[in-house]
C-alpha positions in Angstrom: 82.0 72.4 43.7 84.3 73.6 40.7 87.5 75.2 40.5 88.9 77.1 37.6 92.4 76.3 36.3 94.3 79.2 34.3 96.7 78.2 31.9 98.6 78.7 28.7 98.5 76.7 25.9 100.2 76.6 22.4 98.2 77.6 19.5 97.8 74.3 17.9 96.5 72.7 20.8 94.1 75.6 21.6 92.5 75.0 17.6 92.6 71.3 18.3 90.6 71.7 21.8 88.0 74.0 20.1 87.7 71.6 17.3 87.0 68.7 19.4 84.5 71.1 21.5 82.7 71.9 18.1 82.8 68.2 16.5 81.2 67.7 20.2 78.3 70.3 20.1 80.1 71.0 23.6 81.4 74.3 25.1 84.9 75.2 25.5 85.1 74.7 28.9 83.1 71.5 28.7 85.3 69.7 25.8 88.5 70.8 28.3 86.9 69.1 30.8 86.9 66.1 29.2 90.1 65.9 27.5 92.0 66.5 30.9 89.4 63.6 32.6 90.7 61.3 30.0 94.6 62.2 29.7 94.3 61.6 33.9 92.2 58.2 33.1 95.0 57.2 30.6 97.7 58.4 32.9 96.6 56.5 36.2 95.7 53.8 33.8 99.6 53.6 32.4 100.8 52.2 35.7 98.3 49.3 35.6 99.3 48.7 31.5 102.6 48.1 32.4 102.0 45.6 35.7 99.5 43.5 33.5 102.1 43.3 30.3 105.1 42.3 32.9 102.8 39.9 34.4 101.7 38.4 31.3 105.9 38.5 30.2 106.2 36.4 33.0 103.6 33.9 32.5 104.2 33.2 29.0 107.8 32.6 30.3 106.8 30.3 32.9 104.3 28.5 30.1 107.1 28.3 27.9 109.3 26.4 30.6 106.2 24.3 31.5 105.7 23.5 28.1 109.7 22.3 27.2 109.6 20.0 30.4 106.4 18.5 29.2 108.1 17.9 26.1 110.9 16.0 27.7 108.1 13.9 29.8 106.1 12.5 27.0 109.5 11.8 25.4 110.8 10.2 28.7 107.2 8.8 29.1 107.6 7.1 25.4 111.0 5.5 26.2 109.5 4.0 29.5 106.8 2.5 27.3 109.3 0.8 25.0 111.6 -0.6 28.0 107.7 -2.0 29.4 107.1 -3.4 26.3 110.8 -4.8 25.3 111.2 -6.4 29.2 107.2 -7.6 28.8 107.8 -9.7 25.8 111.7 -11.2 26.3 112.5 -14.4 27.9 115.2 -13.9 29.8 115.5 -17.1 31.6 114.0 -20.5 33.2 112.2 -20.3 36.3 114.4 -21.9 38.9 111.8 -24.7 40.2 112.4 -28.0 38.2 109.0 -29.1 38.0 108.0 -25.9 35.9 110.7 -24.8 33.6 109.4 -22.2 31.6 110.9 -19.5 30.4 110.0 -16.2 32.5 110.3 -12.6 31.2 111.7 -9.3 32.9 108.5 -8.3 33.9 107.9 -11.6 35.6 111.5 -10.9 37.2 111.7 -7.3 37.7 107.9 -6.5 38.3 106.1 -8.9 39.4 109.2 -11.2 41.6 107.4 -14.8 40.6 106.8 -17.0 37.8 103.6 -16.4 36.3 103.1 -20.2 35.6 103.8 -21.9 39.0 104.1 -18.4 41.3 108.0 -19.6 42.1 109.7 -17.0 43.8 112.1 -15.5 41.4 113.9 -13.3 43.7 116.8 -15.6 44.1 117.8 -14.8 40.1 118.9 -11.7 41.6 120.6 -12.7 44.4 121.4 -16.5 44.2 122.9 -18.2 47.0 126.6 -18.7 46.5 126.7 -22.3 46.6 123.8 -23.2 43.8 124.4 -21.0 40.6 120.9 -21.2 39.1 121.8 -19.1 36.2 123.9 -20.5 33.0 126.6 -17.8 31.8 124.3 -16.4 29.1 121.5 -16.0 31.6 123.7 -13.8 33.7 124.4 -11.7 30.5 120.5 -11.2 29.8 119.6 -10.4 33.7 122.6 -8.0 33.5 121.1 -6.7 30.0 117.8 -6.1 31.6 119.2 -4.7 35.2 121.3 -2.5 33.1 117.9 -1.1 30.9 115.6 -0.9 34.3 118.4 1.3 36.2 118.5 3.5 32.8 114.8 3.8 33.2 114.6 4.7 36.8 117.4 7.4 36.1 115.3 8.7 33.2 112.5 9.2 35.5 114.1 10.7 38.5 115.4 13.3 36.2 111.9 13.7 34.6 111.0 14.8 38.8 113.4 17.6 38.8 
């Protein structure tokens, strides 16, 4: 079924209507037709335009953000690496049991809790009894020196969580 739709229109766009319907090898009524089906495509499809650009807004926002905490990770990430490798590699002490001696590192302290040489407990570097100081004064100032960098490091990853 069809329906017939009377209506003025300006000059200019009546030319411009029969133009298209002769550039078309169409009649009148048949280039009308299709102008007014594709204003209404274009119209119904504004609506959609405009959801997909605010969506797309919002994800390259969201990227963005994504993209600057990622940033701050890998940079967070690298300073973790060089605390590993700084506490890895420096003596900061003797291991407490006699008959061994050597020197352990902070990862042997902090990481791993023994001597790598004779597996002597070393938790007792961190809390020593009160009545047998195992630690010489500039012991105490590296342990504190490497306590000090691991509680920097675990705050630098807690805030890396947020």
């Amino acid at each position: 079924m069809s329906q017939v739709v009377y209506t003025r229109v300006s000059d200019s766009l009546k030319e411009a209507v029969d133009q298209y319907s002769q550039d078309r090898g169409v009649t009148l009524t048949s280039g009308v037709v299709e102008l007014l089906g594709r204003g209404m495509a274009a119209a119904a499809d504004e609506r959609s335009v405009a959801a997909l650009e605010s969506s797309l807004a919002k994800a390259r926002a969201e990227k963005a953000e994504i993209e600057s905490k990622l940033a701050t990770a890998a940079g967070e990430v690298n300073s973790l690496r060089a605390f590993v490798e700084r506490v890895s590699n420096a003596s900061i002490g003797a291991c407490p049991n006699l008959a061994c001696g050597k020197g352990i590192s902070g990862y042997e302290l902090l990481a791993l809790g023994q001597c790598n040489n004779c597996h002597q407990s070393l938790t007792e570097l961190l809390a020593p009894p009160r009545s047998t100081p195992s630690l010489n004064e500039r012991e105490v100032g590296l342990l504190l020196g490497a306590l000090g960098v691991v509680l920097i490091g675990i705050g630098i990853a807690g805030s890396s969580g947020r």
